[in-house]
C-alpha positions as CSV (number, residue, x, y, z in Angstrom):
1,X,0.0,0.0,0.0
2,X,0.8,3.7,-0.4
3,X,2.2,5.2,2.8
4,X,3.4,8.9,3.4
5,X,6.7,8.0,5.9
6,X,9.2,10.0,7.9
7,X,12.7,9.1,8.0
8,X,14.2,13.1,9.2
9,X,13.5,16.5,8.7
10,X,12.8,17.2,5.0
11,X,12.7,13.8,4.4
12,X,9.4,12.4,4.0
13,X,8.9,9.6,1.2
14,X,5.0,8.5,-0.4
15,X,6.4,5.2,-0.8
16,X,5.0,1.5,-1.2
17,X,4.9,0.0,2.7
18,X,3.7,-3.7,3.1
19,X,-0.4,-3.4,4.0
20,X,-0.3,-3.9,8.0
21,X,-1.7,-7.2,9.7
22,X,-4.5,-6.9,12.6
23,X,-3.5,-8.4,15.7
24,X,-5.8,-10.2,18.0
25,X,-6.3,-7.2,20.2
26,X,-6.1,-4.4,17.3
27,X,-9.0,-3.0,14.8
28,X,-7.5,-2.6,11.0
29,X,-9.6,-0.1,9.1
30,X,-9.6,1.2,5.2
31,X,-8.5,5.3,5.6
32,X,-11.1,7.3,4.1
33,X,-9.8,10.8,5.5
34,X,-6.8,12.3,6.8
35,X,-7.0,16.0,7.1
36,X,-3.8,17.9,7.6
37,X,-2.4,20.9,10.2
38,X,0.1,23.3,11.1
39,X,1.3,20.7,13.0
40,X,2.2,18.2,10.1
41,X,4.1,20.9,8.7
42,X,6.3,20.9,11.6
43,X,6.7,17.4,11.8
44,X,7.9,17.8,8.1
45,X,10.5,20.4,8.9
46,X,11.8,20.2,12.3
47,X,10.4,16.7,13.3
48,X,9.0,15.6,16.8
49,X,10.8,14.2,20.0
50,X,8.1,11.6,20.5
51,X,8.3,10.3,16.6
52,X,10.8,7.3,16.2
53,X,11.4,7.4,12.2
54,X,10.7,5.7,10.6
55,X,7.3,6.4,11.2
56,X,3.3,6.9,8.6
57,X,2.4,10.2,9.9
58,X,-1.1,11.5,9.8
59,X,-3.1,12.1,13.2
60,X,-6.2,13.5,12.3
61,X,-8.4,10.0,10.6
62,X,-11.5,8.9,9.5
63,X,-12.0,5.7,8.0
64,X,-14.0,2.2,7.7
65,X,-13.5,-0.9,10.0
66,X,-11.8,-3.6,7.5
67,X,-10.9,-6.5,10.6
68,X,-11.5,-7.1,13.7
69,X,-9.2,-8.5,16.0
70,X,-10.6,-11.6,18.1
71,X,-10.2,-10.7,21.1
72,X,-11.1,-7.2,20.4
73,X,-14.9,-7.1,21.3
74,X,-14.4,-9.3,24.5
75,X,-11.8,-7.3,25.8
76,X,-13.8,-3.7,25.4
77,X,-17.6,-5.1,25.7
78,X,-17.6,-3.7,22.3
79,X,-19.3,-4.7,18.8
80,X,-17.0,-3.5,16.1
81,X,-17.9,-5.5,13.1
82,X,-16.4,-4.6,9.3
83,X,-18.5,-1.6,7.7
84,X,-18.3,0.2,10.8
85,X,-17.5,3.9,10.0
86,X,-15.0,5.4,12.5
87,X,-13.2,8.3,13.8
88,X,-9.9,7.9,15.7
89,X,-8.7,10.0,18.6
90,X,-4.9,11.9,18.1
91,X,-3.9,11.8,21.5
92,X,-3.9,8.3,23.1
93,X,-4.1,8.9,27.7
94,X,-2.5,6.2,29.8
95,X,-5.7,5.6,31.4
96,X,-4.2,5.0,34.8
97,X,-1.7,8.0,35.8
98,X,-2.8,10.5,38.4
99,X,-3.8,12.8,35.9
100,X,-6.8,10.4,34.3
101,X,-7.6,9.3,37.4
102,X,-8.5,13.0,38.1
103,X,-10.2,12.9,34.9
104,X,-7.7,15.2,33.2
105,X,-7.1,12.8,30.2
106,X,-6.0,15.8,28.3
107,X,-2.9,16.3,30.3
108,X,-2.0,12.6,30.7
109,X,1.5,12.4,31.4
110,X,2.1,9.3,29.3
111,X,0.0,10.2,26.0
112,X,1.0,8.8,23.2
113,X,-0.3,10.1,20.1
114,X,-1.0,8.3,16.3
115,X,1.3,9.4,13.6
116,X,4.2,9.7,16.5
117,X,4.4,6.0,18.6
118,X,1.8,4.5,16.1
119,X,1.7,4.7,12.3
120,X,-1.0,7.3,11.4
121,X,-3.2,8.4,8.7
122,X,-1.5,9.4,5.6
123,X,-1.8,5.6,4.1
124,X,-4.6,2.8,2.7
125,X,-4.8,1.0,5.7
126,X,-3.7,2.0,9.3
127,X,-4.1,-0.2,12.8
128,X,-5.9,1.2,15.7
129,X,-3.7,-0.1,18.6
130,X,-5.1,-1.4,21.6
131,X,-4.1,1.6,23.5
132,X,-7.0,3.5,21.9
133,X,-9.3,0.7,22.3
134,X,-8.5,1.0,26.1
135,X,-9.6,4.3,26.4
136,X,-12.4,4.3,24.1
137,X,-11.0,6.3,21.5
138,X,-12.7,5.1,18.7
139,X,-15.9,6.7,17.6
140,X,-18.8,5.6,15.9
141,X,-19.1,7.9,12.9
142,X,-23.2,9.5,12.9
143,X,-25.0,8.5,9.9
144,X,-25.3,12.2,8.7
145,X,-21.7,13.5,8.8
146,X,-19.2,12.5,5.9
147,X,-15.7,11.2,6.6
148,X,-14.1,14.2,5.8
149,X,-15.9,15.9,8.5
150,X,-15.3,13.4,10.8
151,X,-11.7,13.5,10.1
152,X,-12.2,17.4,11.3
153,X,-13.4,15.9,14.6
154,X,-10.0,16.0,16.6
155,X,-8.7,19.9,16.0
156,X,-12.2,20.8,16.6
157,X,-11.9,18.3,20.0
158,X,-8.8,20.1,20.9
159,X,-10.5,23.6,20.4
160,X,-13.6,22.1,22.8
161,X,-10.9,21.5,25.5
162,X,-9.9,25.0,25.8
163,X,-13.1,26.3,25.2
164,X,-14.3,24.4,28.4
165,X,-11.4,25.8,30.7
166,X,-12.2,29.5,29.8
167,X,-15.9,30.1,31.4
168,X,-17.4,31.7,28.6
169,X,-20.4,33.2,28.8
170,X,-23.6,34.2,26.7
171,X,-22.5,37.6,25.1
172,X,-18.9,38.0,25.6
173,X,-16.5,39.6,23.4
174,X,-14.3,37.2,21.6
175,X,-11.1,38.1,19.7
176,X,-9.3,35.3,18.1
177,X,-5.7,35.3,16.8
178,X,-5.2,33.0,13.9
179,X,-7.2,33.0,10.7
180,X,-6.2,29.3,10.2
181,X,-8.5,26.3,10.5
182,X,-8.2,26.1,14.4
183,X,-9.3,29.9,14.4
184,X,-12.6,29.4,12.3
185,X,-13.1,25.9,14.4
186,X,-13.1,28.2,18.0
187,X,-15.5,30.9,16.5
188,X,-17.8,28.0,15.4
189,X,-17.8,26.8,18.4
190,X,-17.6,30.5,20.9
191,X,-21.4,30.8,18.7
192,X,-22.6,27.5,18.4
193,X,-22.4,26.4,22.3
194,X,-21.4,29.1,24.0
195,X,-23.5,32.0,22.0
196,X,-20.8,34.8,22.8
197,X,-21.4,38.1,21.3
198,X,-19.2,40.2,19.8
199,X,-16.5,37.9,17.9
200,X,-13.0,39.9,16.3
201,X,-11.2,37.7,14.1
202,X,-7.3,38.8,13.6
203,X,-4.5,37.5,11.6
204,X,-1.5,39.6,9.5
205,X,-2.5,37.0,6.3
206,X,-4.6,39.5,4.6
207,X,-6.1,36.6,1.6
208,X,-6.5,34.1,4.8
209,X,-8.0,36.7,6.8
210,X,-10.7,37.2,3.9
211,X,-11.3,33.7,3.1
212,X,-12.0,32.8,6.8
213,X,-14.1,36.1,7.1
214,X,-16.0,34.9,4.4
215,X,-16.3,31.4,5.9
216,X,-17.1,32.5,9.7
217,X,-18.3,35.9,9.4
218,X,-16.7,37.4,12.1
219,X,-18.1,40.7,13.5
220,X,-14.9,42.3,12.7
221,X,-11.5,41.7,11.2
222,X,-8.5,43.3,11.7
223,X,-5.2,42.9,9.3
224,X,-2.5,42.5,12.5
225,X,0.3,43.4,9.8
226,X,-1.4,47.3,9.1
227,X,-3.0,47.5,12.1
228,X,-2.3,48.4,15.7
229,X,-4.4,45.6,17.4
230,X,-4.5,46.3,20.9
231,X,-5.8,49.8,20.3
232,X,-8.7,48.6,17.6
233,X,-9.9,45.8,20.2
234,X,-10.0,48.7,22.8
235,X,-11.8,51.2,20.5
236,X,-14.3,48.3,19.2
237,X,-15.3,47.7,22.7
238,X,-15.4,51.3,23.9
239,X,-12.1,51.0,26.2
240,X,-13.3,48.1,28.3
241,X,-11.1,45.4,26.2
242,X,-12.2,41.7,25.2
243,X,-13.4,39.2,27.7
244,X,-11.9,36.0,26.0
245,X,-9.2,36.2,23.8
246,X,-7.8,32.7,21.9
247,X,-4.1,32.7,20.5
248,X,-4.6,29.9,18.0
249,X,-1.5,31.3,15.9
250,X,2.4,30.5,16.8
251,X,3.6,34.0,17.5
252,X,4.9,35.5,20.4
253,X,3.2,38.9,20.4
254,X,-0.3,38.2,20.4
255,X,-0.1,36.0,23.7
256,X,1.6,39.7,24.6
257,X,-1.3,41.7,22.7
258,X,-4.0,39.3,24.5
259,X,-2.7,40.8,28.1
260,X,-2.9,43.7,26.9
261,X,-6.1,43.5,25.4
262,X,-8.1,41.8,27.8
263,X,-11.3,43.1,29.8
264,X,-11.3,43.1,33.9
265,X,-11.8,39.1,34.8
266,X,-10.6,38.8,31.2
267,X,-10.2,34.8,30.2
268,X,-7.1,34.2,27.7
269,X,-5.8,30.7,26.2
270,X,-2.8,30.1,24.6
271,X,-3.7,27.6,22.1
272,X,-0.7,28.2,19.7
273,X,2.3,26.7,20.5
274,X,5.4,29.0,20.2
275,X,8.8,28.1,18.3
276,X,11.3,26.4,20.9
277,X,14.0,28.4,20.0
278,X,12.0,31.3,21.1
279,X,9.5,30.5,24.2
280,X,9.5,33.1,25.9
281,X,6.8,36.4,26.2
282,X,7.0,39.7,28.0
283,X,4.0,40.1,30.6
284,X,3.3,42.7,32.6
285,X,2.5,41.0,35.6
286,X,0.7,44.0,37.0
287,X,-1.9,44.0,34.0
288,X,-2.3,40.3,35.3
289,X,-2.8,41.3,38.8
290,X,-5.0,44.2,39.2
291,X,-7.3,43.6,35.9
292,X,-7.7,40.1,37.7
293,X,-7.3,38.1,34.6
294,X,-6.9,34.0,33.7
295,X,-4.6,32.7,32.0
296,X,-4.8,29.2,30.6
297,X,-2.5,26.3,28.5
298,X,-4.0,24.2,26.2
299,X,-3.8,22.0,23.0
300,X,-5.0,18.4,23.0
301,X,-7.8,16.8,24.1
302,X,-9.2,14.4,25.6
303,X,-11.4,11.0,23.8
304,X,-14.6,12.4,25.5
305,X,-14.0,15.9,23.5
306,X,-13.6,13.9,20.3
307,X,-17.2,12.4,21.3
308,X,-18.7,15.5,21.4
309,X,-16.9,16.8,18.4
310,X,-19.1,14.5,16.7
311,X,-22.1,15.3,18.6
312,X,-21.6,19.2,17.6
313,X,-21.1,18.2,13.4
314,X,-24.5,16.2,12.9
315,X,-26.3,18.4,15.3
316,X,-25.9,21.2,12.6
317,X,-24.7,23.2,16.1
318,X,-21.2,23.9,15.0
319,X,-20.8,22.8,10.8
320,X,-17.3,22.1,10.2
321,X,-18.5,21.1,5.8
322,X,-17.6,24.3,4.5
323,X,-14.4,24.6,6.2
324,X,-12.6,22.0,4.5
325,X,-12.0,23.6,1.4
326,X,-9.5,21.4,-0.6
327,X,-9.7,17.3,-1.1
328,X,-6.8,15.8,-2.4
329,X,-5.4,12.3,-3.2
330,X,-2.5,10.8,-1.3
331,X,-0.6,10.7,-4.3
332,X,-0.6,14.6,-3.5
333,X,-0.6,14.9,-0.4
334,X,3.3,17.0,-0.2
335,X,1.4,19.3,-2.2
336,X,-1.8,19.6,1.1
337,X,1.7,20.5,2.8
338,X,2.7,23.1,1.2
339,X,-0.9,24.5,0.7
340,X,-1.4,24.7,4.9
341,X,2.1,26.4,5.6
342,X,1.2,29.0,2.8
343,X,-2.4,29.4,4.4
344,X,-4.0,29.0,0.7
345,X,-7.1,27.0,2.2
346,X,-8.7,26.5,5.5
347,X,-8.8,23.1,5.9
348,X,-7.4,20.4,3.5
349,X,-7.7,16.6,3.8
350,X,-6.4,13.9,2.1
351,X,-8.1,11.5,0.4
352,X,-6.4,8.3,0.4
């Protein structure tokens, strides 16, 4: 079968890969949908720490049940039968550490994660290990939502998880950095479950920042690049400053700009990741202090978000259809690289 593997940085081969064999306690299922993030780009170019090469990357799947292992539905008290369509958590909890016995499966301290310890996605056929099995992580897809959309379940997941730590309420002011796919995911959801008010969507991408806009319809948009942002967010909400800001974006300065930005009991979640080489932020702790703001990490998810996820996309509450804009084979799928680090589409997946 075709596979899409990583051997280092820069080098990532489509090559032919023997089809795998299901093993008594594993599911085997035909990959229907494996859509792609900024995150695939940086395993391109830099790598990952938990990603022994050579490794099928791909985290974010959809797909049909092929095989079932025999000891698979006696183990789980499950009924996975061949047909079954199927949505497959990225970030795979212990089950057992303190963390998840808190319930905090997000933060698990041993996740693994498919496309890094397991082989992921970007291939024909990929084996759900018996590590997601363990934690239910493997959905049932509803009857009414394609594959594609499903495979859109587990950034959206991720953005329900820090959506969830930030108390949003009915009518706030949202700003969100990042015109990306995660950007247009949080505003879906800021509306569709949390019915927040006001919503400012900024990015210095002027043609992303107008294709998402067009997508998510944002109250307002501001062009970061041209733009002093701080100041627009203050006169937009006549000097009182935003009550939840997202940084869903990889750059330093808006975690900065979101302190500086934020309303009195302001909530603020860096989403986005920054560079390792350059970590670090500027906060003035006193803005922190007396505008009594909260301040929270997050970026994966948990296998009950990924369930909801789901829930959300056949609801109709938050639509994720229109948001994957491109659909390309795996015999192309370098080129749904090269499309998400120039931001020329929302969301692409890849059809293998």
């Amino acid at each position: 079968m075709k596979a899409l593997r990583f051997y280092a940085p820069e080098d990532v081969r489509l090559e032919d890969v023997p089809e795998p064999e299901c093993g008594p306690d594993e599911i085997k299922i035909k990959v229907r949908n494996t859509s792609t993030c900024g995150t695939d780009v940086k395993i391109f170019h830099n790598g990952h720490q938990n990603l022994t090469p050579p490794r099928t990357i791909g985290h974010e799947v959809a797909g049909e049940v092929v095989e079932v292992g025999a000891d698979v539905n006696a183990t789980h008290g499950s009924t996975w039968a061949p047909g079954d369509r199927v949505q497959v958590i990225a970030a795979v909890p212990c089950g057992h550490c303190h963390e998840c016995r808190k319930g905090w499966m997000a933060v698990c301290q041993n996740q693994t994660s498919i496309g890094y310890q397991y082989d992921g996605g970007f291939a024909e056929y990929m084996i759900i290990p018996q590590q997601v099995l363990a934690v239910d992580g493997l959905n049932r897809i509803p009857d009414n939502v394609g594959y594609d959309e499903a495979s859109a379940a587990e950034p959206f997941a991720c953005a329900i998880n820090a959506q969830e730590l930030l108390g949003i309420e009915a009518g706030d002011t949202l700003v969100v950095f990042g015109a990306g796919p995660i950007g247009c995911m949080h505003i879906r959801i800021a509306r569709g479950v949390h019915e927040v008010g006001k919503v400012i969507l900024v990015d210095v991408n002027a043609e992303r920042l107008e294709m998402s806009a067009n997508a998510v319809q944002p109250d307002e948009v501001i062009n970061g690049a041209e733009t002093d942002v701080v100041a627009r967010v203050m006169e937009l909400t006549g000097g009182r400053g935003a009550d939840v800001i997202i940084t869903a974006t990889a750059a330093n300065i808006t975690q900065e700009q979101a302190i500086a930005m934020a309303a009195r009991n302001g909530r603020i979640s860096f989403f986005g990741g920054l560079p390792k080489t350059n970590p670090t932020i500027t906060c003035d702790s006193n803005v922190v202090h007396y505008r009594q703001l909260h301040i929270h990490g997050a970026n994966g998810s948990a296998p009950e978000h990924n369930k909801r996820a789901l829930e959300y996309i056949s609801s109709g509450q938050v639509p994720v259809k229109d948001l994957i804009t491109e659909h390309l084979p795996l015999d192309r799928v370098l080129d749904a690289f090269s499309i998400v680090q120039k931001g020329e589409a929302i969301k692409v997946t890849v059809e293998p």
